[in-house]
N, C-alpha and C positions, 0 to 999 in steps of 0.2 A: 142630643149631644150638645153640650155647651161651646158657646162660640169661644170659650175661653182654649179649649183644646181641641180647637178647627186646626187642622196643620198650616203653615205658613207659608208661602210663595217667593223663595230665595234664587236670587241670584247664583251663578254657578261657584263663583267664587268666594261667595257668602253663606254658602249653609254649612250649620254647624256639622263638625267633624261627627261626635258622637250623643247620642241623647243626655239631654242635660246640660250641654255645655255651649257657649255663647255663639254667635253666626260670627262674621268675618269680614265685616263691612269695611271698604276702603278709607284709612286716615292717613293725614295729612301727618310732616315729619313731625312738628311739633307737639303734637295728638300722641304720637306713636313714644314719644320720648315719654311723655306723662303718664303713659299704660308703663311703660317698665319703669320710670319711679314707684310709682303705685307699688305695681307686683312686686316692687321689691320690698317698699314697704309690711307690706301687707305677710310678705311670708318672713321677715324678720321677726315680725310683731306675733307670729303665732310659733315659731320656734322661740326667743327669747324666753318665754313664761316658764317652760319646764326646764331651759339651759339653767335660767340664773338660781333655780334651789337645786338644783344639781350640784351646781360650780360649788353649793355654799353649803351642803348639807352637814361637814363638820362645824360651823358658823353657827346654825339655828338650833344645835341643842340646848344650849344655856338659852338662849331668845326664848323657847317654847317649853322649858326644861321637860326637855325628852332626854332618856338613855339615847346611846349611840345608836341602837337596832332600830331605835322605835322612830327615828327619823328617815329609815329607809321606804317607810311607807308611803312617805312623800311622791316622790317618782315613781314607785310603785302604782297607788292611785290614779297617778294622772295615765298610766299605759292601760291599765286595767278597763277605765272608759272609752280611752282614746281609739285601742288597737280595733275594736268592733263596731263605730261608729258609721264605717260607710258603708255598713248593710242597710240604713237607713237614709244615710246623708246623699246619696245620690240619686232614690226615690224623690225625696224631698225635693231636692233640684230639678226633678223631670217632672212630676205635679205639682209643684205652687213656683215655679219661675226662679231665673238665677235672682232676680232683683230683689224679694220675697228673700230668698236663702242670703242673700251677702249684707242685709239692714238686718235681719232678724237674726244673724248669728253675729254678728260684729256687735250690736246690744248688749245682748246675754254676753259677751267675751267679756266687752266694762263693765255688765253689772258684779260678773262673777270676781274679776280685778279687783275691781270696790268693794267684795265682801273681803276680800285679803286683807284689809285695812280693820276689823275687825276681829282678825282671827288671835287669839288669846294663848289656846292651847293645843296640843297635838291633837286631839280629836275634831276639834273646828279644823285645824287646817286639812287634816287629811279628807274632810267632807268634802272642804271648796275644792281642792287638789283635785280631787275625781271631776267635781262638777267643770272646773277648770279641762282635763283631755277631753270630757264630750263634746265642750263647745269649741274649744281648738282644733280638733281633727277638722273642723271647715275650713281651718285661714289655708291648711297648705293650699288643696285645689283652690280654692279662689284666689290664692297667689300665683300660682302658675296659670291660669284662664287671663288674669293680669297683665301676665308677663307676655304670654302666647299673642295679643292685641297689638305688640310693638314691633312686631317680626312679620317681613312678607311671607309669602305660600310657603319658597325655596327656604328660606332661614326658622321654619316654625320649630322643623327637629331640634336643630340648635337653641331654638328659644326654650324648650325641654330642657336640657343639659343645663344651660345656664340657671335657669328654676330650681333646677336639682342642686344645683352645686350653693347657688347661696342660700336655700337651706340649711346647710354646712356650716355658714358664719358664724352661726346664734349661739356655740359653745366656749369657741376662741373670745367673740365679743364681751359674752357673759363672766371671760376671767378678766375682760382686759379693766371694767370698771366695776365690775361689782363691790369689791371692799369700800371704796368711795360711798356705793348707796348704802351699805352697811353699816356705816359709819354716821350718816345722816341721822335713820331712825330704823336701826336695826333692820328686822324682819320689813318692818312696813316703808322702808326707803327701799328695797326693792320693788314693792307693786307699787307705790306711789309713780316710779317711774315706769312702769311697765301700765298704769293707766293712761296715762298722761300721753305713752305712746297708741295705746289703744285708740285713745280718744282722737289723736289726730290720725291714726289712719281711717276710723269711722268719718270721720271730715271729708278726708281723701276721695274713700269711695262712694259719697254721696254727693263731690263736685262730678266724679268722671265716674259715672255707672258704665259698666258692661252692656257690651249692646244683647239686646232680646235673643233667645233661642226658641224652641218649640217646646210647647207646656201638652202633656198627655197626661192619662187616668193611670197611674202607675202602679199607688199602696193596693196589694191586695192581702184579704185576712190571714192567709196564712204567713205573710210574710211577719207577720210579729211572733208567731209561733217559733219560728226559725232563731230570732232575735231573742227573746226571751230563753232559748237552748244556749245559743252560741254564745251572748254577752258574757252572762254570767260562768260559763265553761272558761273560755280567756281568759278572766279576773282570776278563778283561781288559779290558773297555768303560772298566770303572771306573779302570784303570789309565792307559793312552791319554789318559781325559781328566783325570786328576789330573795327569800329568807333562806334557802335551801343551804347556801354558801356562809348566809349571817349566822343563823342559828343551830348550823350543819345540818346537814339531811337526815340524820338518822336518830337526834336528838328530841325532836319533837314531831311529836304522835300526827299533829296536825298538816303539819307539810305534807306527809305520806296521802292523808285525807283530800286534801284539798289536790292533790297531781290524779291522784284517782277520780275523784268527783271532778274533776277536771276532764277527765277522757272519756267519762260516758257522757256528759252535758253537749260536749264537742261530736261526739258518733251521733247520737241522740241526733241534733239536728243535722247533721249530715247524711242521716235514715227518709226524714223527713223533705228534706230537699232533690234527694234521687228518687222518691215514688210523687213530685209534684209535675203537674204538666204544664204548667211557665216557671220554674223554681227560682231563687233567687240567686240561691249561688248554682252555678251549673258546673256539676261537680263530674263529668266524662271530661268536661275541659282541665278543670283544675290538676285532673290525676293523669291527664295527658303527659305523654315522657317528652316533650318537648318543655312544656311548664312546670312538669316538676325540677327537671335541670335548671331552668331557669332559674325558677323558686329557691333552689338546692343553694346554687352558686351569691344569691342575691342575701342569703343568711349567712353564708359563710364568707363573706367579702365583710359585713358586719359583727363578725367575730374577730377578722383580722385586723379592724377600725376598733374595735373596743379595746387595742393595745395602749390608744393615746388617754382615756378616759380611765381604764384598771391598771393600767401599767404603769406607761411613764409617771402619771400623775399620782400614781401609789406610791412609789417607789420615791418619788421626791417629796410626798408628806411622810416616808418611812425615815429621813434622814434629817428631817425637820425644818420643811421649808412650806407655808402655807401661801394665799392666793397672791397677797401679795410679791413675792415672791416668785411669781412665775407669769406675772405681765410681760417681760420683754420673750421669754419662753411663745407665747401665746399671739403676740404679735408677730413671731416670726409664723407662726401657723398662720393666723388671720394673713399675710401677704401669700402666705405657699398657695391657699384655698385659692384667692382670687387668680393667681399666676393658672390656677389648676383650672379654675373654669374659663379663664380667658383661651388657653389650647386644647381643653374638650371642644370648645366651641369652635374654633379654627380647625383640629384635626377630625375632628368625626365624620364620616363620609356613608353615605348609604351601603356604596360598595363595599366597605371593608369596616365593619363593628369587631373583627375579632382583635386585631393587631394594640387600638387603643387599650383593651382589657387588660392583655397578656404581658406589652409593655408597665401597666399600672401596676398589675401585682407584682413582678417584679421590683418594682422600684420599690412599693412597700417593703419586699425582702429583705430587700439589703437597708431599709431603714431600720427593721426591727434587728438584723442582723447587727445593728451598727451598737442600738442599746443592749444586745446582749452582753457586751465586753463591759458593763455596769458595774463600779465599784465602791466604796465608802466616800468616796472621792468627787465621785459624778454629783455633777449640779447644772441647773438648766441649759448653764453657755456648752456644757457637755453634749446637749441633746439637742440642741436647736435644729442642725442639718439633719438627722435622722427622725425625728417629727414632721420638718417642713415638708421629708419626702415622704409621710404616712401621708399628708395632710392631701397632698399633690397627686397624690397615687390613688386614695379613696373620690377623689370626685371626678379622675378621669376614668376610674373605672365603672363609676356607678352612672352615670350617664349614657354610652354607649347599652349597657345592658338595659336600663330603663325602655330606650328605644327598641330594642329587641323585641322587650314584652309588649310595650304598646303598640308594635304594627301585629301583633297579631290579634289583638282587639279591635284596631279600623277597618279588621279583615272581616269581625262578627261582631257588630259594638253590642249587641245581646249579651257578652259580656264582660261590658263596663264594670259591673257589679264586682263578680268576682275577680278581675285586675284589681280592685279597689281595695277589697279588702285581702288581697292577696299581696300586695305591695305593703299596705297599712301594716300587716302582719309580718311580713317578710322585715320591714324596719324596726317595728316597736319590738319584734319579738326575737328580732340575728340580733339587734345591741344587747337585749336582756337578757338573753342565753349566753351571748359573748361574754357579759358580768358574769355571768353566774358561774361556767365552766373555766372561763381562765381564775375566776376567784378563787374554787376549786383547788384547781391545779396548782395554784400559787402556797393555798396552804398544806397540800399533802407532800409538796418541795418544802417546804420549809420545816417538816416535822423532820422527811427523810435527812437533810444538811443536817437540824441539830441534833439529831441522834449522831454522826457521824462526829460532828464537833465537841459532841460531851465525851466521847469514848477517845478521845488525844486530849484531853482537859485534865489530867493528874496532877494532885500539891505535889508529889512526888518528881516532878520534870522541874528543875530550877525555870528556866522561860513562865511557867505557869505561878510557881511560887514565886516570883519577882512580880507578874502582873497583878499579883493578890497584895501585898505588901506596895505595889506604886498606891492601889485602887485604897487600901486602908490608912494608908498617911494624907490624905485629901480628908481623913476625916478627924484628923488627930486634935483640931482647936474645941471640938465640940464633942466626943467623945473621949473617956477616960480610961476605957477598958478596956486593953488590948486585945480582947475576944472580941469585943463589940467590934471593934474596928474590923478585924479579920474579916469579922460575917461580914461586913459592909465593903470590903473588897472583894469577897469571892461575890456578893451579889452583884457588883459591877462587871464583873468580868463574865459571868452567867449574863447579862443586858446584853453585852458587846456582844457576845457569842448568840445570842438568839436575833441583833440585829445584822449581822454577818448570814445567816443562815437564812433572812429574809432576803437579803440582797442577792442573794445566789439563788435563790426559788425565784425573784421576779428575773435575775438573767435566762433560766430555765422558760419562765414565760415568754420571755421574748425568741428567746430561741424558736419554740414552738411554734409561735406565730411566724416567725419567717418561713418557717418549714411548712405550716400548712399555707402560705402563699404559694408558695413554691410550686407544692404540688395540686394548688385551683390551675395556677395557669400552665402546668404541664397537660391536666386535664381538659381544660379548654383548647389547648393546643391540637392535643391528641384529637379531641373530636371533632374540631376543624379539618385535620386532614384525613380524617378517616370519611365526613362527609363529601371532601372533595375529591378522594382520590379511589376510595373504596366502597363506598356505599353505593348500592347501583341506582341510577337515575330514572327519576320518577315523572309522571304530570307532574306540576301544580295546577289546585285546585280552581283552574281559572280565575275569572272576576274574582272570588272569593277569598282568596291573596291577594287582592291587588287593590288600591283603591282606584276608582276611577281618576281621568288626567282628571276631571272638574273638581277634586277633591280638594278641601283648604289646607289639609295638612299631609303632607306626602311622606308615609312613616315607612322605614325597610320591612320588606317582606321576611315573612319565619325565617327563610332559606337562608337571607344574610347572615346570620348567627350559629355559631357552630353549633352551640347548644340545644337548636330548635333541628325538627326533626326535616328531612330533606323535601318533602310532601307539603309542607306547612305544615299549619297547628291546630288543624282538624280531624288530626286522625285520633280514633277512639270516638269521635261525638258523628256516631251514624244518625243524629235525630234529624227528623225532616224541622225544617223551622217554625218553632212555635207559635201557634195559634194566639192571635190577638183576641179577647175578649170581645162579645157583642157590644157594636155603637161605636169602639172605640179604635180610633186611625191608627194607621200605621205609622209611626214618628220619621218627621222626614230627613231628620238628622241621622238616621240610620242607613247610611249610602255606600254599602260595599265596592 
C-alpha cells in the first residue's frame, strides 16, 4: 500500500467530517475571515458562469445569430454535464487529494473561460457551455468546504445555510450588471469578466489552500460503467425537458426519443448499481421513504423558485421591458437574499428544522399570491415586495432542508456520493422541470384566455368596431386604403388581445405556484405532526444517528425533520457494511 493512502492521525476535533472533505484544524479569527472571503468567492465565481447567459439569453441571438430556440441550448448544455458530475467528482476528491481537486479544477474553469473568448457561433458555444457545467459542478463544494473553515464546530450547520444561500446571489448579480458587460464587447465582455474573476479566485485559493483530508484508493472499474449509463441518460432528460415547452412536446419526433432513451440509460445504470457490492450510488438509500420525501420536497420547492426566473421575469419581457430595466427590481432581490441568509443563519436550530421551512413557504405564497393580481399595468416597482418575499422565502427554506439530508449522510458518509448527486440533481433538475411545466402551463392558459377573448371579439359590438377604427387611423399618414387600414386595426387589436391573454395565463401561473406552496407546507406540517403525535416510537439506530460528541460538524439527526422517517434513515438498507477492498484502509474520515 502506498504511503500516499496511509490514513492520518487527527485530532478529535480535526478529522474530516466525511471522506473527501478537508480536516478542521484550529484558525485564528483573521484566518477564519479569509476562508469565508474565499468561500464566498469561490461559490460566486462558479455560479455567476451559467447566471450571466441566462440573464442574457434574449441578448446572444443576434451576437451568435442563433434563432430564439436554438439559444436555449446554452443552459441546457451546461446542466446536461453539470447535473452528473459528482459521480465522479467526489471519487476524485477522495483519491488524488482536495489540493489536487481545487488547482486542477479552478485551471480547467480559466481555461474553459478563455475558450468563451473565442466562441464565434452557436455550435462553439454550446461545446464550451457543456465543457463549462463539467468543470463548474466543482467550485460549488469547494465553496462550501471554504466557507465551512470560518465557522467553529457549534456554527458549521449554519456555515451550510449561509453557503446555500449565497449560491442564490449569482442570478440577482448577473441582472444587476450584465448589460454594462454587454455593452463592452458583446458576448465576450461577459467572460472577459467572468475570467478575470476566475483568475483572481485561482489566486485566492492558491495563497490560502484548504487544509489536507485523508487520500484512499476510491475509482473502481465499474464505476465508469455506471457513469457512462447515467451521464448521458441526464443529458437527454435535460434535453426533453428544455425543448419539450420551446418546441412543444408533441411536435417533434425527437423529444419523445430522447425522454425515452433517457429512461432506460437511467434504469440501465441503476440495474447495474443494485447488483454491485460496494456500488456507487446506493440505491436502498436513495429509494428510502425518508429521502425520497426529502428529494420530493427539495424539487418542488424549485419549482416554486422557478416563479422569479419563468414568471415574474416573463411576464415583464411580455410587456416590454428588458435587463435593463429591471436592475432596481433585482436589487431589491440581491438585499431580500442576503436579509434571508442572514435569519436562516440566526433562526435555524437543531431542534426545530420544521418551523423555518413551513414559515418560508408561506411567505412564498403570499408573494406569488401578490403577483397574481398582474395586469397591463404592472411593472417592476409593482413587484419588488412580492419577489423580495420569493427571494427571502426560497433560501430560508432551502437551508434548513439541506441540513436535514446531510445529517443523515454524517450518520453513513458511504453515502456521500449518492447525497451528491442527489442534491446536484434535486437543483439542476426542480429548476429545469420548474421551466419546463410552469412554461407548459403558461402556454395552455394562454391558448384557453384567447379562445375565450376571440369569441366576445365581434365588428358587430360597437366597443369592438371603435377599437378597430382607433387601431386604423394610427395608420392613415402611410396608408391610402381604407381596407388596408382596417386589416391593420383589427391586426392590432388581435396583438392586444393575445397579449391580454398572456397576462392572464402568467396570473394563472402565479396563482399555481402560490397554491402548490401552500400545500408543500401543509404537507410538511402534516407529517411533522403525525411523526410527533401519531407515529408510534421507535429506537433510533444508535451511534449510527448520531455523530459522535468528537465530531467537527454536529448535523440534526433524521428524526429532526418531519420529512425523514421516525427510526432514521436507514430503514430499507438491511446491508451489513460494505467490504473495503484488499490492502486498502478504512478512511478515517468516515466517523459515525
Amino acid at each position: 500500500m502506498s504511503d500516499k493512502y496511509a490514513p492520518r492521525t487527527w485530532a478529535p476535533d480535526e478529522r474530516p467530517t466525511m471522506p473527501g472533505g478537508p480536516s478542521f484544524p484550529a484558525h485564528s479569527n483573521p484566518r477564519r475571515a479569509a476562508y469565508f472571503l474565499v468561500g464566498t468567492l469561490v461559490t460566486l465565481t462558479g455560479g455567476l458562469g451559467n447566471a450571466l447567459v441566462s440573464a442574457n439569453l434574449v441578448n446572444l441571438q443576434g451576437t451568435l445569430g442563433a434563432y430564439a430556440y436554438e439559444t436555449n441550448w446554452l443552459p441546457a448544455a451546461y446542466v446536461m454535464t453539470n447535473a452528473s458530475m459528482n459521480l465522479v467528482l467526489v471519487k476524485f476528491r477522495q483519491q488524488f487529494g482536495l489540493r489536487a481537486f481545487t488547482e486542477a479544477f479552478l485551471v480547467l474553469y480559466a481555461l474553459v473561460t478563455f475558450a468563451h473568448l473565442f466562441v464565434n457561433d452557436i455550435g462553439s458555444a454550446i461545446a464550451v457551455r457543456a465543457a463549462h457545467g463539467m468543470v463548474g459542478a466543482a467550485l460549488s463544494t469547494l465553496g462550501l468546504y471554504y466557507t465551512l473553515q470560518a465557522f467553529t464546530k457549534a456554527w458549521r450547520p449554519r456555515g451550510i445555510v449561509i453557503s446555500t444561500g449565497i449560491s442564490q446571489l449569482a442570478l440577482p448579480l448577473a441582472y444587476l450588471f450584465s448589460s454594462s458587460l454587454l455593452q463592452i464587447a458583446e458576448w465576450r465582455g461577459l467572460y472577459v469578466f467572468e475570467l478575470g474573476l476566475t483568475l483572481v479566485t485561482l489566486g485566492a485559493v492558491l495563497w490560502l489552500k484548504l487544509p489536507p483530508g485523508d487520500r484512499f484508493k476510491a475509482f473502481r472499474p465499474a464505476d465508469f460503467l455506471t457513469f457512462i449509463l447515467f451521464a448521458p441518460g441526464v443529458a437527454l432528460l435535460t434535453a426533453a425537458l428544455t425543448f419539450g415547452r420551446v418546441l412543444w412536446w408533441t411536435e417533434q419526433r425527437w423529444i419523445g426519443v430522447a425522454l425515452a432513451a433517457s429512461i432506460v440509460l437511467i434504469l440501465a445504470a441503476i440495474c447495474v448499481e443494485r447488483n454491485r457490492q460496494n456500488p456507487l450510488l446506493n440505491i436502498r438509500w436513495l429509494t428510502n421513504g425518508s429521502i425520497v420525501r426529502l428529494a420530493i420536497a427539495m424539487m418542488l420547492v424549485r419549482v416554486v423558485l422557478s416563479e422569479q426566473s419563468v414568471g415574474a421575469v416573463g411576464f415583464l419581457r411580455l410587456v416590454g421591458l428588458n435587463n435593463d430595466q429591471l436592475q432596481v427590481l433585482f436589487a431589491v432581490v440581491l438585499v431580500a437574499t442576503i436579509l434571508g441568509i442572514v435569519f436562516a443563519a440566526l433562526a435555524v436550530r437543531r431542534a426545530d428544522l420544521l418551523t423555518p421551512q413551513i414559515v418560508a413557504l408561506l411567505i412564498m405564497a403570499v408573494g406569488a399570491y401578490i403577483d397574481a393580481q398582474a395586469d397591463n399595468l404592472t411593472r417592476p416597482a409593482q413587484m419588488m415586495v412580492s419577489q423580495g418575499m420569493l427571494a427571502f422565502g426560497g433560501v430560508l427554506f432551502l437551508g434548513p432542508l439541506l441540513l436535514t439530508l446531510m445529517g443523515s449522510v454524517i450518520a453513513n458518509p458511504a453515502n456521500l456520493i449518492s447525497f451528491s448527486v442527489l442534491f446536484s440533481l434535486t437543483q439542476n433538475m426542480g429548476g429545469l422541470l420548474g421551466s419546463s411545466l410552469l412554461g407548459t402551463f403558461q402556454v395552455m392558459r394562454e391558448k384557453y384566455h384567447s379562445s375565450l377573448l376571440a369569441e366576445s371579439l365581434s365588428s358587430l359590438d360597437p366597443l369592438v368596431a371603435g377599437r378597430i377604427q382607433q387601431g386604423a387611423a394610427a395608420y392613415a399618414r402611410v396608408l391610402a386604403d381604407p381596407a388596408a387600414r382596417s386589416r391593420q386595426g383589427a391586426a392590432a387589436l388581435a396583438a392586444s388581445a393575445t397579449r391580454e391573454a398572456n397576462i392572464l395565463a402568467y396570473n394563472d401561473v402565479f396563482l399555481l405556484i402560490a397554491v402548490l406552496a401552500v400545500l408543500l407546507a401543509v404537507w410538511i406540517f402534516g407529517r411533522g405532526m403525525w411523526v410527533k403525535y401519531i407515529a408510534p416510537p421507535t429506537e433510533a439506530p444508535g451511534a449510527a444517528a448520531r455523530p459522535s460528541p468528537a465530531a467537527p460538524l454536529e448535523m440534526p439527526r433524521p428524526t429532526d425533520s418531519p420529512l425523514a422517517t421516525p427510526s432514521g434513515d436507514r430503514r430499507g438498507d438491511t446491508r451489513p457494511p460494505q467490504p473495503v477492498a484488499p490492502g486498502e484502509p478504512m478512511p478515517q474520515a468516515a466517523n459515525p
